[in-house]
DSSP file (Angstrom, degrees, kcal/mol; ACC not computed):
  #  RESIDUE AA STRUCTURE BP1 BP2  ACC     N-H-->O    O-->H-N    N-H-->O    O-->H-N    TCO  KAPPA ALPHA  PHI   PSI    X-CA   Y-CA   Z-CA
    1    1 A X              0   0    0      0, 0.0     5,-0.0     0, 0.0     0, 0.0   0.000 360.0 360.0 360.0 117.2  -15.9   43.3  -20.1
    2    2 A X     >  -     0   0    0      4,-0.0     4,-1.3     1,-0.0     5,-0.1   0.055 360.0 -94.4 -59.7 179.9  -17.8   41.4  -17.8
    3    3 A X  H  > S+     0   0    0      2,-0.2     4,-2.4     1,-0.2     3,-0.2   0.833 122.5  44.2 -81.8 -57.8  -21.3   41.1  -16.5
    4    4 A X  H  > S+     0   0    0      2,-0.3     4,-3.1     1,-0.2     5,-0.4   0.879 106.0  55.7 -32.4 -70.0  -20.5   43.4  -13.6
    5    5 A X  H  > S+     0   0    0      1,-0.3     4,-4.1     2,-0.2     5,-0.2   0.870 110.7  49.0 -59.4 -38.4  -18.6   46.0  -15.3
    6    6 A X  H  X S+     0   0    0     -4,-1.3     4,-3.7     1,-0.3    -1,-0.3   0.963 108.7  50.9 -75.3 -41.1  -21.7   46.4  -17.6
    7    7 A X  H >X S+     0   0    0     -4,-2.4     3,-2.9     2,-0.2     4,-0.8   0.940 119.2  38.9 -47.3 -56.2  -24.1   46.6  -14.7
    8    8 A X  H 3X S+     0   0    0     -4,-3.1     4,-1.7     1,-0.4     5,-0.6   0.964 118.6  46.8 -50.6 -40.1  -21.6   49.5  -13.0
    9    9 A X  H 3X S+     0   0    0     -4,-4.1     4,-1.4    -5,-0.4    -1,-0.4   0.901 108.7  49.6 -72.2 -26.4  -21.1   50.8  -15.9
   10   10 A X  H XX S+     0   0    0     -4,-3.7     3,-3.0    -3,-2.9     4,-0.5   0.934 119.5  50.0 -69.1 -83.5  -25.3   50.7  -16.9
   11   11 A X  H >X S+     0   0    0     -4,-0.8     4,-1.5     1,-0.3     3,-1.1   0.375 103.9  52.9  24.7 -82.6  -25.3   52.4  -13.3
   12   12 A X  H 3X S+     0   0    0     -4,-1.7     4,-1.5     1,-0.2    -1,-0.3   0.706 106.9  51.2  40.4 -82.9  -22.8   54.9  -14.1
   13   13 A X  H <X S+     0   0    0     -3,-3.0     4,-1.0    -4,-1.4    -2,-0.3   0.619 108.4  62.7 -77.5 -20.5  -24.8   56.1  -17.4
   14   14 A X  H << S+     0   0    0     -3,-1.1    -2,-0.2    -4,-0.5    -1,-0.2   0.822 111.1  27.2 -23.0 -69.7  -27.6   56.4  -15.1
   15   15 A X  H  < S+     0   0    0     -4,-1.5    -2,-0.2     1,-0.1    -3,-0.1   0.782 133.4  29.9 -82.0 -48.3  -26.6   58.7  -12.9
   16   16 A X  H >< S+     0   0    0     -4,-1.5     3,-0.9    -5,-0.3    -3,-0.2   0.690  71.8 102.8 -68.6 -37.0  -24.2   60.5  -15.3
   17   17 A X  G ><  +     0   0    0     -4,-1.0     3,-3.5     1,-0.3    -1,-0.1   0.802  69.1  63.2 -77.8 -31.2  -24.6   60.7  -18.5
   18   18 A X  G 3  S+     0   0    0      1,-0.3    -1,-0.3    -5,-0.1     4,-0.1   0.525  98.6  64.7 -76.5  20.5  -26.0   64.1  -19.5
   19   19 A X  G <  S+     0   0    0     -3,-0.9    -1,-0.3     2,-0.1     2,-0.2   0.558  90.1  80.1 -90.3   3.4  -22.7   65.4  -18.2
   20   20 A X  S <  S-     0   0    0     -3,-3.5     2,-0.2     1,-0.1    39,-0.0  -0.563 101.7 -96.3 -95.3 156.0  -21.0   63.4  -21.1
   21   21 A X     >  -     0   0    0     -2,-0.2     4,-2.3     1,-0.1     3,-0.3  -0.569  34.8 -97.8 -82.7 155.6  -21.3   65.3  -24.3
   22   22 A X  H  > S+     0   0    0      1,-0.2     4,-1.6     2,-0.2    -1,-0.1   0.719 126.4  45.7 -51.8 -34.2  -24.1   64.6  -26.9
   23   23 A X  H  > S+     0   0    0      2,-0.2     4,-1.5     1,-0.2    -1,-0.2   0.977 108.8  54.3 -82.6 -48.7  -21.4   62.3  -28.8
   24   24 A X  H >> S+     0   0    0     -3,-0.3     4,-2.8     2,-0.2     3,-1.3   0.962 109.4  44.1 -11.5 -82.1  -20.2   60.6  -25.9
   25   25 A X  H 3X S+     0   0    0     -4,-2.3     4,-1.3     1,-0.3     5,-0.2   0.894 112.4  53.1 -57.8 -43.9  -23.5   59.4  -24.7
   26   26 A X  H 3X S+     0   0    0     -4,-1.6     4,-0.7     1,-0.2    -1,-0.3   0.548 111.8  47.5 -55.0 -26.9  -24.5   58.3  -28.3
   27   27 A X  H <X S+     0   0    0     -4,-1.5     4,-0.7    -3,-1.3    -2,-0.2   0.736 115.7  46.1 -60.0 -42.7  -21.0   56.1  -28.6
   28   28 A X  H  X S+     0   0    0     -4,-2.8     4,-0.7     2,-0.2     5,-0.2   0.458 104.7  55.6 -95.1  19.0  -21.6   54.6  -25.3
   29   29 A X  H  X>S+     0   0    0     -4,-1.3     5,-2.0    -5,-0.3     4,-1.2   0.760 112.5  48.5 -81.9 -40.3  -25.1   53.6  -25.5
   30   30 A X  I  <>S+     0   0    0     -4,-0.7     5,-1.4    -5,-0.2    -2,-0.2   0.816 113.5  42.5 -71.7 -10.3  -24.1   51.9  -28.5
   31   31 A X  I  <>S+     0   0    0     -4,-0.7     5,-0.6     3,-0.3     4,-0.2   0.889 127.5  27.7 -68.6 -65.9  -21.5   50.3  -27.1
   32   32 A X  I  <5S+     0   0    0     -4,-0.7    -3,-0.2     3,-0.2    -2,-0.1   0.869 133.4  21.1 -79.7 -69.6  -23.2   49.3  -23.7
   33   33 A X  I  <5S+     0   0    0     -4,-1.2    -3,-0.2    -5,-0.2    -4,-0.1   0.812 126.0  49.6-104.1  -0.9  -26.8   49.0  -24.2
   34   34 A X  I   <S-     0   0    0     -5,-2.0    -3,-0.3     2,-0.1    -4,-0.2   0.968  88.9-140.2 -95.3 -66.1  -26.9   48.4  -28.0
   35   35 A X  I   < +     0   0    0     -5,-1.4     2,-0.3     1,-0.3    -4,-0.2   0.686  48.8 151.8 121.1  86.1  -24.1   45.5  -28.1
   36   36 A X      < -     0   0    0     -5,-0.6    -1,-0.3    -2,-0.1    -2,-0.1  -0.873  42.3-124.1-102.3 165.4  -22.6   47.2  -31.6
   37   37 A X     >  -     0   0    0     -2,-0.3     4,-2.1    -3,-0.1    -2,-0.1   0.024  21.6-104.2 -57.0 178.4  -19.1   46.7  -32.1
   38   38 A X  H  > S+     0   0    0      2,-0.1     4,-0.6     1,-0.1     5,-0.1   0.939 126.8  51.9 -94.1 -23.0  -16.6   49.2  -32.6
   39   39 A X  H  > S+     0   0    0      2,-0.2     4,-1.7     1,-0.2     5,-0.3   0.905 110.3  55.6 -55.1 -44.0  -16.4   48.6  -36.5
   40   40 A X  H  > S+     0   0    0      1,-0.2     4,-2.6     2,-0.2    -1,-0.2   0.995 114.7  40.2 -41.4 -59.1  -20.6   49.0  -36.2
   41   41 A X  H  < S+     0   0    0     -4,-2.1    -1,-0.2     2,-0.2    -2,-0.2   0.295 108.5  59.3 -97.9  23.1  -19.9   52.6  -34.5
   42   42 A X  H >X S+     0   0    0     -4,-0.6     4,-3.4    -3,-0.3     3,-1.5   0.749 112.8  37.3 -88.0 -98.8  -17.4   53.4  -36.5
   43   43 A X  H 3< S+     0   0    0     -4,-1.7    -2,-0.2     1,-0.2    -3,-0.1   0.830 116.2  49.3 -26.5 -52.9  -19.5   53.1  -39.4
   44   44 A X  T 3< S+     0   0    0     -4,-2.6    -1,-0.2    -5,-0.3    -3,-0.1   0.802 118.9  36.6 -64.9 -25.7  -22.5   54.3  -38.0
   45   45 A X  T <4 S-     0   0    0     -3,-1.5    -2,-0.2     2,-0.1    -1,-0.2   0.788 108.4-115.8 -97.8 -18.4  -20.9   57.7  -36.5
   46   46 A X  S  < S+     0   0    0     -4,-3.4     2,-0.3     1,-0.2    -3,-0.2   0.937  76.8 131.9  90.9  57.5  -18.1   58.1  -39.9
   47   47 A X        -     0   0    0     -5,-0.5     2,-0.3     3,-0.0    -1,-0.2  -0.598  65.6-107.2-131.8 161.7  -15.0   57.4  -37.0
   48   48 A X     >  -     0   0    0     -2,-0.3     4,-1.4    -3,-0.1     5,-0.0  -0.561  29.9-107.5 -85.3 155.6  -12.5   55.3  -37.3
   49   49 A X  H  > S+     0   0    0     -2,-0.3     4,-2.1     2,-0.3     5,-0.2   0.732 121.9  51.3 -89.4 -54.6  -12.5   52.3  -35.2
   50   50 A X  H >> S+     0   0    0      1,-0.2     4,-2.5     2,-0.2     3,-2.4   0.983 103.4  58.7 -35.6 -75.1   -9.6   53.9  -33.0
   51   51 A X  H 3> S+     0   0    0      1,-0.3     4,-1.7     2,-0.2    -2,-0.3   0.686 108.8  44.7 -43.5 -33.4  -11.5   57.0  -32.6
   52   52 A X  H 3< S+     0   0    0     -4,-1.4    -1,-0.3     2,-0.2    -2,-0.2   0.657 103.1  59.4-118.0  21.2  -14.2   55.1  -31.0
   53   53 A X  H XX S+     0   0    0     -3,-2.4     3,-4.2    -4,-2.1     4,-2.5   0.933 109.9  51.9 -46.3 -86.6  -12.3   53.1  -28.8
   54   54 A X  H 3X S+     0   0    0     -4,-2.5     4,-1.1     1,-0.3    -2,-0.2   0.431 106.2  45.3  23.4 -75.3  -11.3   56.3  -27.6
   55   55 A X  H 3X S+     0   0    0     -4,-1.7     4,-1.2     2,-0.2    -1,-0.3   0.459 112.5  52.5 -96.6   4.0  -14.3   57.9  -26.9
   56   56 A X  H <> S+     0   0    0     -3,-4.2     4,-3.7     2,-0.2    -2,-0.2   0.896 114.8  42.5 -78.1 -45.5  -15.8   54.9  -25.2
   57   57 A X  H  X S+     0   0    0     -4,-2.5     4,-1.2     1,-0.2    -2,-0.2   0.759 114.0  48.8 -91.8   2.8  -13.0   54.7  -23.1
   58   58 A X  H  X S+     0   0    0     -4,-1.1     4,-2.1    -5,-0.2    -1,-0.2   0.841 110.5  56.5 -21.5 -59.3  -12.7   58.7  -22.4
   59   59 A X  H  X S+     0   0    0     -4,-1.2     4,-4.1     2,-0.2     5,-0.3   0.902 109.6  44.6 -72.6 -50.4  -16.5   58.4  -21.7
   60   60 A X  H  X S+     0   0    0     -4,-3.7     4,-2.2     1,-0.2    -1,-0.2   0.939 114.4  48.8 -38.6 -65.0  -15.6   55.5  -18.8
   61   61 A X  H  X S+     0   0    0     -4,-1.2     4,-1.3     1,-0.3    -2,-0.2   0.641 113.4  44.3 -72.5 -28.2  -13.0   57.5  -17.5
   62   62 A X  H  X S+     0   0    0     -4,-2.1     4,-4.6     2,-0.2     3,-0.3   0.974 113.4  49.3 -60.2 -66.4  -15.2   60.6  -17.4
   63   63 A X  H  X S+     0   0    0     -4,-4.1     4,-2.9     1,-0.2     5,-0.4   0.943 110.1  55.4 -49.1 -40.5  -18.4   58.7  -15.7
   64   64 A X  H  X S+     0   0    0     -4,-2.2     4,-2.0    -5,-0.3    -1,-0.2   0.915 112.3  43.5 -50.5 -35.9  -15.9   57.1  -13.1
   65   65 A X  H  X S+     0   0    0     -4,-1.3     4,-2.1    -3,-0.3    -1,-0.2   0.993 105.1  57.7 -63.7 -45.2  -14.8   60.7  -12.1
   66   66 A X  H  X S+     0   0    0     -4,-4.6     4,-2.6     2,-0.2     5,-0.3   0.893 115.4  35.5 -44.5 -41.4  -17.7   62.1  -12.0
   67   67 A X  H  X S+     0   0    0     -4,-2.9     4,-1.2     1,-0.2    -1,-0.2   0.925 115.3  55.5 -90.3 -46.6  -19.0   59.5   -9.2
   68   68 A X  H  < S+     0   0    0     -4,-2.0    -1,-0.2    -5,-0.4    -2,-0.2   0.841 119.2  35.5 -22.2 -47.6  -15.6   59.5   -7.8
   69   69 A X  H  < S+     0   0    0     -4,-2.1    -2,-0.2    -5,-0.1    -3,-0.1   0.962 133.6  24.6 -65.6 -80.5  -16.3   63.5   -7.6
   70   70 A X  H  < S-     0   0    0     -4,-2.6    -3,-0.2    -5,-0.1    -2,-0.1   0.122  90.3-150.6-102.2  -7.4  -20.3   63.6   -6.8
   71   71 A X     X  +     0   0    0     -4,-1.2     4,-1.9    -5,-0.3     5,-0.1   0.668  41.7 147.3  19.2  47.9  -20.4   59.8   -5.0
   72   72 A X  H  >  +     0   0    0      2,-0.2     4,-0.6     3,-0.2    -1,-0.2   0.858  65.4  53.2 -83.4 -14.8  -23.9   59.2   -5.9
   73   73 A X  H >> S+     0   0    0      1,-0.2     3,-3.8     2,-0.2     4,-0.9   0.960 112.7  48.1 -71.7 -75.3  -23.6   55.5   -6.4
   74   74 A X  H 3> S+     0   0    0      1,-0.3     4,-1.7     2,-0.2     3,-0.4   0.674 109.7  50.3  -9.2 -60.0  -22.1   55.4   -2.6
   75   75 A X  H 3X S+     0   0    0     -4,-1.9     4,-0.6     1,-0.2    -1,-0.3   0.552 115.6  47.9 -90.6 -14.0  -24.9   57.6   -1.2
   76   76 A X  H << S+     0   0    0     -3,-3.8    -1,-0.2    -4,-0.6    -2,-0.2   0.865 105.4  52.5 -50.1 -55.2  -27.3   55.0   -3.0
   77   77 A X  H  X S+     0   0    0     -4,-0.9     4,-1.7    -3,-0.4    -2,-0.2   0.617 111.4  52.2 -49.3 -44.6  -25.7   52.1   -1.8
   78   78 A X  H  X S+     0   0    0     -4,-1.7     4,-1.2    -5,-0.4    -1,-0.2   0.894 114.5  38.4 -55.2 -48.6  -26.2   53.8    1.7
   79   79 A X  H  X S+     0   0    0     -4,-0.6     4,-2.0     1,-0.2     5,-0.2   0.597 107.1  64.0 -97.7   6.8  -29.7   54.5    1.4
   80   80 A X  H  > S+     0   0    0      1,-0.2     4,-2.0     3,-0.2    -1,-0.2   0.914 108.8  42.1 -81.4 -37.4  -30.3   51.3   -0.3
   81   81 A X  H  X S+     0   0    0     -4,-1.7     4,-1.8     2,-0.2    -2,-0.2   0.696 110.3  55.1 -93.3  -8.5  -29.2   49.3    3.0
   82   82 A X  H  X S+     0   0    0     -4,-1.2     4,-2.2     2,-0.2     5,-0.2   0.841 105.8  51.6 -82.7 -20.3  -30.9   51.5    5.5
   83   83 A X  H >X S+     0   0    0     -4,-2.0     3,-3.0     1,-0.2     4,-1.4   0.980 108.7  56.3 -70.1 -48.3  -34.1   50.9    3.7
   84   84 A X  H 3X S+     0   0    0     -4,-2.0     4,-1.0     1,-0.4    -2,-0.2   0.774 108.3  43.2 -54.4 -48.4  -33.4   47.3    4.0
   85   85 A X  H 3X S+     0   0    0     -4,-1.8     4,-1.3     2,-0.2    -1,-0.4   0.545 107.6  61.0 -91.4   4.4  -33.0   47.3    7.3
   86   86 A X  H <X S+     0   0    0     -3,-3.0     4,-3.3    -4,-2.2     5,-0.3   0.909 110.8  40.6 -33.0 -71.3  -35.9   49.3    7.8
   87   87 A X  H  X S+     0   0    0     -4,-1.4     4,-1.4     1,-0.2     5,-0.3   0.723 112.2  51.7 -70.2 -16.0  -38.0   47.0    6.3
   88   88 A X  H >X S+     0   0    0     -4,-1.0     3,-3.1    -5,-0.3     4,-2.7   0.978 112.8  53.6 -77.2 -63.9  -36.1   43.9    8.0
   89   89 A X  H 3X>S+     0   0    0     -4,-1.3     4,-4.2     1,-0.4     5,-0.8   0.853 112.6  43.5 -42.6 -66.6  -36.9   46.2   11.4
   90   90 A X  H 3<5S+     0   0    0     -4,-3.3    -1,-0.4     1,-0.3    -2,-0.2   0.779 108.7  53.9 -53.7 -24.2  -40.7   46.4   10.4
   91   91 A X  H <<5S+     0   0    0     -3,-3.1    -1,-0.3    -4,-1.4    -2,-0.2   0.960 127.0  20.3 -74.9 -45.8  -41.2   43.0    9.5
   92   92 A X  H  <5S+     0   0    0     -4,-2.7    -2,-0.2    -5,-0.3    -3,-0.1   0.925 132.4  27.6 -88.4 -30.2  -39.7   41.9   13.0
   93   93 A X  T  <5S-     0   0    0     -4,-4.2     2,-0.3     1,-0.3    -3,-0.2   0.822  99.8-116.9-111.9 -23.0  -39.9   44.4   15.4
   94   94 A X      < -     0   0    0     -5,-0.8    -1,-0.3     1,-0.2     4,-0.2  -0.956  42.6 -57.3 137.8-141.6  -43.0   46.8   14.4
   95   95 A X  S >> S+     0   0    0     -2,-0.3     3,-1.9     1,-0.2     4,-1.0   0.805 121.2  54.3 -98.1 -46.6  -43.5   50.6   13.4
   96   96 A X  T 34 S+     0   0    0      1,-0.3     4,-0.2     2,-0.2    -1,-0.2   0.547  90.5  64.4 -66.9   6.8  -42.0   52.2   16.3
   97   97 A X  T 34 S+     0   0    0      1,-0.1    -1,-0.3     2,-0.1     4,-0.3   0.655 106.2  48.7-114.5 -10.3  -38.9   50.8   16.5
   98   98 A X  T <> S+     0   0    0     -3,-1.9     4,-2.3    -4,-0.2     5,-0.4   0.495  79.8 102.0 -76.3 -14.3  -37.9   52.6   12.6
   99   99 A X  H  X S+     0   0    0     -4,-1.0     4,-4.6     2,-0.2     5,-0.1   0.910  80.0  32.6 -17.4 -83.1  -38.9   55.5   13.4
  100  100 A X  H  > S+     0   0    0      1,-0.3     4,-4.2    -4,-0.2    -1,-0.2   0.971 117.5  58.3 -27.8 -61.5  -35.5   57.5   14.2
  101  101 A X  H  > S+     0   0    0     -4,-0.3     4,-2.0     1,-0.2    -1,-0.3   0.924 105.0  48.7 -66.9 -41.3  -34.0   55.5   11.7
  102  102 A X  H  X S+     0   0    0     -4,-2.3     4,-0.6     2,-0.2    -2,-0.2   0.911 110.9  53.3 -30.3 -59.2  -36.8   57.1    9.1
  103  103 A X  H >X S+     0   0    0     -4,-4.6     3,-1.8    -5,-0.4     4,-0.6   0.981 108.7  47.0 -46.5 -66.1  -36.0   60.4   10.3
  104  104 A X  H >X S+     0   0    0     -4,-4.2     3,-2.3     1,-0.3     4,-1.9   0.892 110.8  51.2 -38.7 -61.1  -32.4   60.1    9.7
  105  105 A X  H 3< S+     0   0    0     -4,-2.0    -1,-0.3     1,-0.3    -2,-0.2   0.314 109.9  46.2 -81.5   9.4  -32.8   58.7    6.3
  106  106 A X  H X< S+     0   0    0     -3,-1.8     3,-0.6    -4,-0.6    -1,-0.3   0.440 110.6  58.4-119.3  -9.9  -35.2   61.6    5.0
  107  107 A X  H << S+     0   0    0     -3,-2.3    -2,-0.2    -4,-0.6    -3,-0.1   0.725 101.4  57.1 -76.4 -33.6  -32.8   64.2    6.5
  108  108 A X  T 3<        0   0    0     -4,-1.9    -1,-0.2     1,-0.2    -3,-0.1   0.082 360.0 360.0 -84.5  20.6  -30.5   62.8    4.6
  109  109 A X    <         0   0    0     -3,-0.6    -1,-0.2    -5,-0.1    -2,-0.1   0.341 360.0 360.0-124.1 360.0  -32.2   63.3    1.4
């Protein structure tokens, strides 16, 4: 797993996780933001090594539906580049010319 995947995937667990069950989230925080292995959470949860392969990757497959489902990383992503170019707008062209584009984006919230 790359550098990437962990960000989405930190991202992901963000947005998501208390719709994963209480065991879930506790096997992929350790996984994710604790660095254990799976022999680590294995031990630690009394699982087999399988079993929490398993539920880490069940728990992926879940957070990817969910945002698949619910798109909130998309609708982030969205509001993330109209503030930017809000702020590009203010730097260069002044207050009045974000206006509208303000409007929009708080209608859309």
């Amino acid at each position: 797993m790359d550098m990437k995947d962990v960000v989405r995937i930190g991202i992901l667990m963000d947005l998501y996780e208390n719709l994963l069950t209480e065991r879930q989230r506790n096997v992929l925080n350790l996984y994710i933001n604790e660095d254990y292995s799976l022999l680590e959470i294995s031990e630690l949860t009394g699982v087999t090594r399988q079993a929490a392969h398993d539920t880490i990757k069940k728990s992926l497959r879940q957070l990817e539906k969910f945002d698949s489902k619910l798109g909130l990383t998309k609708h982030n992503e969205r509001i993330k580049k109209k503030l930017k170019d809000i702020k590009e707008k203010l730097n260069h062209e002044g207050v009045k010319s974000v206006d509208g584009e303000l409007d929009d984006l708080i209608s859309n919230l």
